[in-house]
N, C-alpha and C positions, 0 to 999 in steps of 0.2 A: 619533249622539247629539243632534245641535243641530238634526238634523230631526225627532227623536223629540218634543223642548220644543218645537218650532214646534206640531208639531199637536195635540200636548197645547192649546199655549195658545189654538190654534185652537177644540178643540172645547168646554175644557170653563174655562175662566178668560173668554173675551172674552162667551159666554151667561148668565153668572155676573151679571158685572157690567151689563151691557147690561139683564138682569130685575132687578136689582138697586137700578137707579139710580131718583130719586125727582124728584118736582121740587120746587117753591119751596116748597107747600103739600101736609101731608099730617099726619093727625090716625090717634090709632096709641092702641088698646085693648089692655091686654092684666094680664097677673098677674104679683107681684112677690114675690121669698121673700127675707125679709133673718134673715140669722144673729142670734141676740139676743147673742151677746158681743163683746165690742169684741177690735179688733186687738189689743191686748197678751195678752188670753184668749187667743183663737187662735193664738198665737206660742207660751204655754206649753202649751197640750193638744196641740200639734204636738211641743213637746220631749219631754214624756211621755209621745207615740206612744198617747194619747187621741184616737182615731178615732173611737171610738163615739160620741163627743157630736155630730159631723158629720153623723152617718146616724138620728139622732133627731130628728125633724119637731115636738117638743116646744120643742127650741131653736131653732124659726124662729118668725117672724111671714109671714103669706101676707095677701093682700089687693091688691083691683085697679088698677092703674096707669094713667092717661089722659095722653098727651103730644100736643101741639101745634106743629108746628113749622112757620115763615113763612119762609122765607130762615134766615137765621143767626138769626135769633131764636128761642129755644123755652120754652114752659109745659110743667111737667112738676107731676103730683098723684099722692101714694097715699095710700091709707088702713089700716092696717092694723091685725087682729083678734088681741088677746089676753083668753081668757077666765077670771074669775075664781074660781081653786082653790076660792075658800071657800062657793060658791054653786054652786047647778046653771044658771042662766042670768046674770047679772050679764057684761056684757063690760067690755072696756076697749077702746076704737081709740085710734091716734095716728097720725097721718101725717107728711107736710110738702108745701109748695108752691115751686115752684122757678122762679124767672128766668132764662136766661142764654144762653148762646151755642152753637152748635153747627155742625161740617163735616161734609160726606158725602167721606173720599174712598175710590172705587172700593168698596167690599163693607162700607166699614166707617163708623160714625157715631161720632164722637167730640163730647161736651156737657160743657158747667161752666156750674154753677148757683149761686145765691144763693136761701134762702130759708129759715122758719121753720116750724117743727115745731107740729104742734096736736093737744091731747088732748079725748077725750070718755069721760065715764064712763058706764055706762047706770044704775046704782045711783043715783046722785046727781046725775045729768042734768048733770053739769059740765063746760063748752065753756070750755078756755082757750087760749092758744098760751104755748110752754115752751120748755126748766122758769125757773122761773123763780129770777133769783138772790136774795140779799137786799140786794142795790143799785134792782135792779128793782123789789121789794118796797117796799122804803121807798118809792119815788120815786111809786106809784101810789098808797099811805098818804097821804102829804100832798099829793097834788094833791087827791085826793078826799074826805081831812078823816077818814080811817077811824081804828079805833083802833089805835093805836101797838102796843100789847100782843099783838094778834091774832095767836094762831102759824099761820094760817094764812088766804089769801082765799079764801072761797067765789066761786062765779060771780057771783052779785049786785052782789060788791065789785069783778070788775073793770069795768071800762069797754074795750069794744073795741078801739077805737083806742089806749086808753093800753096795753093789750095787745098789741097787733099791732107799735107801735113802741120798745116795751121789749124784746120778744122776741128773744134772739138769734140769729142765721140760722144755717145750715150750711152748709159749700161741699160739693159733689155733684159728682162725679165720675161720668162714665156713657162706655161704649164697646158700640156695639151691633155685628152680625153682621147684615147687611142680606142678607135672601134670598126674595127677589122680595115678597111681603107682607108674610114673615114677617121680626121684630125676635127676635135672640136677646144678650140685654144683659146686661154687666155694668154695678155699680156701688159705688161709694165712697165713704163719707158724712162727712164730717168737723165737729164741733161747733167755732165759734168763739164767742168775749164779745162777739163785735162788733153793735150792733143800730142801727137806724134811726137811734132820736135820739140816740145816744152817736156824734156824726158824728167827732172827735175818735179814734176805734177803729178807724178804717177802715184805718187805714195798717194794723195788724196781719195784713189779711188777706195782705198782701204779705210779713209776714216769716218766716223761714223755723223761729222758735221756738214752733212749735205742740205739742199732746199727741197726737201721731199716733198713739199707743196707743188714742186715741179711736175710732178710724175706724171704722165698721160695715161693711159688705159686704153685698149682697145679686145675686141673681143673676132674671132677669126674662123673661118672654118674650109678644110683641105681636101684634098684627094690626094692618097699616094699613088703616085704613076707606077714606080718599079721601086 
């Protein structure tokens, strides 16, 4: 029997990993399917043996995935395509952009990211980064002198940067399946309040009272370029 596991791991675990392994640097394409309902949805369509909404391609978002990875550092981007019921071409995309960390060991890549969500409308040509609270809101209001009243910002009224740094981030959860080029990944998205300038918020990423009901899922698959 323990010569049986020898040449098992001989023939087919040590080739495995050996085409498997990557080095410091390698830039990885590939496509991304994330579930549209959050974990607490999926926890009840599971208790009420609602299978079917899993196998309908209606309740995913698809769209392509570009990750970077230096050493333990990695850039991770998707974008992803929903289009609107009430038109025959009108889309919606929204993605995010991710900072963070990542290890390769033996077959497997494990990452945690930091980064903020960004929508586009193609009706309304409207580029923001989201969603946005009504803390946020005010706070871009009286920097910019806009009207108080406004129930909502168009593009025009935000400013970039006051955008970019009000925006709350998400922590991103990813674990891939390394096989020889190919990346077969999963991932886990979690929405925090925490954002750039509210520096004061950070500790909460560290605590353990979050809305994990939140969490998205999606599931991904890559090619490494180089």
């Amino acid at each position: 029997m323990k010569r049986n596991l020898f040449v098992f791991f001989l023939i087919f675990i040590i080739p495995i990993t050996l085409f498997a392994s990557r080095g410091p640097l390698d830039f990885t394409l590939g496509v991304l399917a994330q579930y549209n309902g959050e974990l607490g949805q999926i926890q009840e369509q599971t208790e009420n043996e609602d299978y079917e909404a899993f196998t309908d391609p209606g309740n995913y978002q698809f769209g392509p995935e570009a990750t970077m990875k230096f050493s333990l550092l990695e850039i991770s981007s998707a974008v992803l395509m929903s289009r609107d019921e009430s038109t025959d071409y009108d889309c919606f995309f929204n993605g995010f952009v991710t900072i963070g960390v990542t290890l390769d060991i033996s077959v497997c890549r494990l990452g945690l990211g930091l980064g903020p969500d960004f929508y586009y409308e193609t009706a309304t040509k409207d580029f923001r980064f989201g969603p946005m609270n009504d803390v946020q809101k005010n706070k871009i209001i009286q920097k910019n002198n806009l009207d108080e009243n406004a129930e909502s910002l168009s593009a025009d009224d935000y400013v970039f940067w006051d955008m970019f740094i009000t925006s709350p981030v998400n922590l991103r959860l990813t674990a891939d399946f390394l096989v020889g080029p190919l990346n077969l990944g999963f991932s886990a998205v979690l929405p925090t309040n925490v954002s750039l300038e509210m520096a004061d918020s950070w500790k909460d990423l560290f605590s353990s009272e979050k809305d994990w009901e939140r969490i998205k899922v999606g599931i991904s698959m890559g090619f490494t370029v180089f």
